[in-house]
C-alpha atoms as one frame of an Amber mdcrd trajectory, in Angstrom:
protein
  13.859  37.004  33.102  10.655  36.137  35.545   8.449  37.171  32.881  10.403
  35.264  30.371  10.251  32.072  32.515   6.572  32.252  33.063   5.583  32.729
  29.508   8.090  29.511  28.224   5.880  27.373  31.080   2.411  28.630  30.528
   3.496  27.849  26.001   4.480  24.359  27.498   1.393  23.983  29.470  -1.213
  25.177  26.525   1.160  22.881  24.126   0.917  19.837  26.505  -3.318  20.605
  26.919  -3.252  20.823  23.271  -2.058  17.585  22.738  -3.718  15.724  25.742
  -7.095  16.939  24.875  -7.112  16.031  21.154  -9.991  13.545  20.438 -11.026
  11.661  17.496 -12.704  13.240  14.903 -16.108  12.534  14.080 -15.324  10.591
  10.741 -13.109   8.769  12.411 -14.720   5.173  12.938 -14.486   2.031  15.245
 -13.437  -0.491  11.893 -15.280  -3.125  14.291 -18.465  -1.985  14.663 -18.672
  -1.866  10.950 -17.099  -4.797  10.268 -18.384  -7.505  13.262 -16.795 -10.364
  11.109 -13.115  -9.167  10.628 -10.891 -10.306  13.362  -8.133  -8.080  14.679
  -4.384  -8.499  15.942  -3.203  -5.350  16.547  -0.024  -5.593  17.055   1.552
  -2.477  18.796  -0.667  -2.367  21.548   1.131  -5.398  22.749   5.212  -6.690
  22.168   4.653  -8.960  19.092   6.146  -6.137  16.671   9.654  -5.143  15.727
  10.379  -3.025  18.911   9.389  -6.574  20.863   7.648  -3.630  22.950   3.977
  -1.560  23.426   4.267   1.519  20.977   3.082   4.803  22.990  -0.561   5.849
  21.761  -2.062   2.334  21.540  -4.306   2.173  24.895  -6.709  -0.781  23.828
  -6.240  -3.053  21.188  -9.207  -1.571  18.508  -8.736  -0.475  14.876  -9.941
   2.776  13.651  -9.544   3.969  10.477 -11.819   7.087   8.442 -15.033   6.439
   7.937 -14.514   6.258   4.345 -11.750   3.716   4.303 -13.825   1.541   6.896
 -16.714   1.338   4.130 -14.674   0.447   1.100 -13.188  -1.856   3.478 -16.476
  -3.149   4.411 -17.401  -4.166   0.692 -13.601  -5.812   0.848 -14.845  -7.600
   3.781 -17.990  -9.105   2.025 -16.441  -9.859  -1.175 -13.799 -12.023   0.878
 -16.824 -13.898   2.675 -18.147 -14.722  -0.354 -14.779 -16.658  -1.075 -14.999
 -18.472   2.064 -12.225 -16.152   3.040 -12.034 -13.050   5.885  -9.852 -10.401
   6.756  -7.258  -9.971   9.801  -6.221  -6.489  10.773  -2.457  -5.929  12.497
  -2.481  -2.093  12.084  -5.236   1.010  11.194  -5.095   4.740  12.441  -1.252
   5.430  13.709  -1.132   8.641  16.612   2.310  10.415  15.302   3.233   9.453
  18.990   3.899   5.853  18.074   5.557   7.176  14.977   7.936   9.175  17.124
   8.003   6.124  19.458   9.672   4.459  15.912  12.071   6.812  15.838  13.587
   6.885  19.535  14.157   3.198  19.026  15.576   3.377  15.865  18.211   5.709
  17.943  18.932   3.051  20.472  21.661   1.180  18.458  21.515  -1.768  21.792
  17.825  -2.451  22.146  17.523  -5.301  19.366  15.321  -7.572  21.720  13.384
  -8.699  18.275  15.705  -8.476  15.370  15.750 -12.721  15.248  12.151 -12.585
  14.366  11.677  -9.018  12.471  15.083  -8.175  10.721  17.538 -10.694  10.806
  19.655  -9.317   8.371  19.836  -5.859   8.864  21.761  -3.800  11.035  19.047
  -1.738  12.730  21.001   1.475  12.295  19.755   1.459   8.475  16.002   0.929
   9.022  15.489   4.788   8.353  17.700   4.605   5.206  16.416   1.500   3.995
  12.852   3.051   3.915  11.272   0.799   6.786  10.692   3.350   9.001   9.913
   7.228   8.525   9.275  10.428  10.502   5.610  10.088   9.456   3.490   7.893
   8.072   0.485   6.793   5.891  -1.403   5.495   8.780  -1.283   8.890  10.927
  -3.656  10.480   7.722  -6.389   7.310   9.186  -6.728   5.383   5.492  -4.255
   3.297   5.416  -4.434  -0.320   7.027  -2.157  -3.426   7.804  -3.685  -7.076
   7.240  -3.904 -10.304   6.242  -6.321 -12.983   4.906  -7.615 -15.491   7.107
  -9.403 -18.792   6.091 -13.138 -18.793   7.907 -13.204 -22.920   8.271 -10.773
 -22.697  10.694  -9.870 -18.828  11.174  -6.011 -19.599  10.637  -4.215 -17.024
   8.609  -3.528 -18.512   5.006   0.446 -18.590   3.927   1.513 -15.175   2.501
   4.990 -16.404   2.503   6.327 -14.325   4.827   4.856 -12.266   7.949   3.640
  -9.570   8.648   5.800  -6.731   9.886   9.629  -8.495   8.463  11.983  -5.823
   7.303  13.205  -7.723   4.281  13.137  -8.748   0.455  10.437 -11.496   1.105
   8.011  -8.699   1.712   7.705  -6.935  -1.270   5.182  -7.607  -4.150   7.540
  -8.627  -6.379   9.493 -10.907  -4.655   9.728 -13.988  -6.833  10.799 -16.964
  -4.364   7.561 -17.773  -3.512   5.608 -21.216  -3.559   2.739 -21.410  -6.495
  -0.053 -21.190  -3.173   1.912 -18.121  -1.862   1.783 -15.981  -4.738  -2.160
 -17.069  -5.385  -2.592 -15.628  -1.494  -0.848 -12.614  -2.419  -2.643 -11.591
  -5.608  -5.664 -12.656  -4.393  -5.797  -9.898  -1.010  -4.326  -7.831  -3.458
  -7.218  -8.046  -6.220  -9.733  -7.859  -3.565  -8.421  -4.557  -1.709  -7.385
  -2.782  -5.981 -11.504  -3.055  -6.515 -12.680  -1.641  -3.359 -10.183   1.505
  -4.030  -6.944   0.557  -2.020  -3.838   0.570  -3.610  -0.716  -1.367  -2.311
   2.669  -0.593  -1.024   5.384  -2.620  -3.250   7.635  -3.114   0.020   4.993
  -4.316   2.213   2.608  -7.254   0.810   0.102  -6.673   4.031   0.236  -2.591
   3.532  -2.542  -0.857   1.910  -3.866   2.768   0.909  -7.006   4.057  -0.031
  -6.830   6.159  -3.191  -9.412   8.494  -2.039  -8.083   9.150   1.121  -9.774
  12.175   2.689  -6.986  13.630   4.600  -4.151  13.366   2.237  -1.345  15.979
   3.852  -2.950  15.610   7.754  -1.235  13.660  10.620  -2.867  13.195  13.511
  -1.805  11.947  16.838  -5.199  11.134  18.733  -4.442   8.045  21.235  -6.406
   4.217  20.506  -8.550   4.530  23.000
């Protein structure tokens, strides 16, 4: 029983050292120091998300994203210039950690501290169901990225007709109720990311993929540091 005991701590231990000592891999990049002019709001570092709380795994507020994705995102970047136009980041790399930070709160029918501003209409309880949240996710791979467009005369995000993050119909590519302006904003991030090599999420207008995404079945849970 002594032995048994010892060996189920010293697993724990060598699990827990696993996970603590994991670092960022080497083509994993700082989106930033590629890309000086984008501006980033990322989002779960701080409360202003759907939680209305810091997601675990976020320790500063930086993007990184593969190295690949960061320079087709790059030629995004310089394309939007071009247009007078820029690009805001709210999300990049995801640790699983947050992910599994998603998941405890889904579970925690009480703590709705943000529904007002992030679902309004649906009972929190469905969020898995619904699609809006998963046990993993696109981001943990490192190629897939959250953002926005924002105008460079006066660095104010253009109208997208809904924002970033809301678990509802107004979100999705092919929602219809838009203004003429809104659906110009829409299609035109949406153009711009298609011929760098991203591909969109139809739920999510600000959610995008890169097609040829280097790690395509790996998750990884290194912390934004």
């Amino acid at each position: 029983m002594k032995l048994n005991f010892c060996l189920s701590i010293g697993l724990a231990l060598v699990v827990f050292q696993t996970k603590a000592q994991q670092k960022m891999p080497s083509n994993f990049v700082y989106v930033k120091e590629f890309i000086p002019t984008i501006t980033l709001d990322m989002r779960y570092f701080g409360s202003h998300n759907f939680t209305g709380r810091p997601i675990h795994g976020y320790e500063k507020p930086v993007a990184i994203l593969t190295k690949r994705a960061t320079l087709a995102l790059q030629e995004v970047e310089k394309y939007l210039n071009k247009k007078g136009l820029s690009l805001k980041i709210f999300d990049a790399y995801r640790p699983q950690s947050a992910v599994d930070h998603f998941k405890t709160w889904s579970l925690t029918p009480n703590d709705t501290i943000a529904k007002r501003e992030f679902y309004p209409q649906l009972d929190k309880k469905n969020l898995f169901k619904l699609g809006y949240i998963a046990n993993k996710s696109g981001h943990s791979r490192g190629s897939t990225v959250d953002l926005t467009l924002v105008d460079l005369k006066n660095h104010q995000e253009i109208d997208m007709g809904g924002p970033f993050d809301f678990f509802g119909a107004v979100s999705h590519h092919n929602y219809s109720n838009l203004s003429v302006k809104q659906k110009e904003n829409r299609k035109i991030l949406r153009e711009a990311m298609a011929t760098f090599g991203f591909k969109a999420y139809d739920k999510e207008w600000w959610h995008y993929t890169l097609h040829d995404e280097p790690y395509r079945k790996t998750y990884f849970d290194f912390i934004v540091k």
